[in-house]
C-alpha positions, 0 to 999 in steps of 0.5 A: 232113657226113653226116646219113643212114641207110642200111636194108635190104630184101628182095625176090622175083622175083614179076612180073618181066615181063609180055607181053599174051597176046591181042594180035594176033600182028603187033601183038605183033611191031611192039612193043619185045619184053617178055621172059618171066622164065622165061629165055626170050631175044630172038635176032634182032638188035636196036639200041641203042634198042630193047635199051636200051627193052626193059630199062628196060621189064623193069626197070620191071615187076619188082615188086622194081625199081619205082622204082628210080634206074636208067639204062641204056646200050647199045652194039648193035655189042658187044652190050653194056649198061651199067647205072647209079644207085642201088638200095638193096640188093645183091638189087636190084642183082643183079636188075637184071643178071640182067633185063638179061643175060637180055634178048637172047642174049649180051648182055654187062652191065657193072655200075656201080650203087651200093648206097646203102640207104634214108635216115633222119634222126637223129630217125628212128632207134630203139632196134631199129636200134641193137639191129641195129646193135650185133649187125652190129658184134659179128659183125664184132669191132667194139665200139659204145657204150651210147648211140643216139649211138652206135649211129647214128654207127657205121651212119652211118660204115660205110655211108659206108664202104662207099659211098665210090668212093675206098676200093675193096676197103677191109678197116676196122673201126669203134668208137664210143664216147661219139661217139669213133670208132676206125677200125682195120685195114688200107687199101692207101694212104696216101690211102685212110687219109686218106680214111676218117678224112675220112669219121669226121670229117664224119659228124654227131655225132662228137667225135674219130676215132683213126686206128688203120688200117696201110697195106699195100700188096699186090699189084693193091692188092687187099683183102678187102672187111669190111663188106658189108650 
């Protein structure tokens, strides 16, 4: 059962990285290199260790990712990295592949981090969340009922949504109303609806879930992403 709310954040790029000016040439050049965030790149061949210290040191520093549940994986021989785990908003995603990609000359950066927004409990949401909520759902042609019920069962759900790995590229929309969840629109297989309506379900606080969503399989099963946050 779902018991969780996702919120969002901001960010800047302000003190992305540091180097020690004074520090003594040679002493400088014996350390894992701390790349400056003006797009300045290390050139010279480096191994695994040293790449994948090198970013999780930039990472580190970056006062939009401190704290942040990333790990960091790097093959040398193909100059590439791979980044995972978990931040909470696609800004700090995007920041994590740029610091990573501008670590060392041509390094290539797969991107297997999950955007799963801050938790809030039940308890912890307010009237403002819902007043947000019902406008995101307006913009999206999605209707929410009157109650904070919800409001908070509908955030819950599209966050799900959004984050579960077996419904990839889904296009859902989402009503609620006296805790009744209606999902609509369009999945790529039977088992993506399955999927979806599993996920209504088991969200705390639903009484019943009318599944409205059509199947339709197109080329590659590729569909339009509806809900982004």
């Amino acid at each position: 059962m779902v018991s969780a709310l996702c919120l969002f954040g901001g960010c800047n790029r302000d003190g992305a990285d540091r180097m020690i000016a004074n520090a003594p040439r040679d002493n400088a050049r014996q350390q894992a290199p701390r790349q400056q965030a003006d797009g300045r790149i290390g050139q010279g061949r480096m191994n695994e260790s040293d790449l994948e210290n090198t970013i999780r040191a930039r990472l580190h520093d970056d006062e939009l990712l401190k704290g942040a549940d990333l790990n960091v994986a790097a093959n040398a021989d193909r100059n590439e990295v791979t980044l995972s785990g978990v931040v909470e908003t696609g800004a700090m995603r995007d920041r994590a592949i740029e610091l990573a990609r501008t670590t060392h000359s041509g390094v290539a950066v797969k991107d297997r981090i999950e955007v799963r927004q801050r938790e809030l409990s039940r308890s912890e949401y307010t009237e403002e969340n819902a007043s947000e909520e019902r406008e995101r759902a307006r913009v999206r042609g999605e209707t929410i009922g009157d109650s904070l019920d919800d409001a908070w069962i509908h955030t819950m759900i599209v966050a799900s949504l959004i984050g579960d790995q077996e419904l990839p590229r889904h296009k859902i929309k989402v009503d609620v109303k006296n805790n009744v969840v209606t999902i609509r629109g369009v999945v790529g297989t039977a088992e993506q609806k399955v999927e979806a309506e599993r996920v209504a379900k088991e969200t705390e606080g639903v009484k019943r879930v009318v599944n409205q969503l059509k199947v339709e399989k197109k080329p590659g099963n590729s569909l339009v992403v509806e809900h982004t946050r």
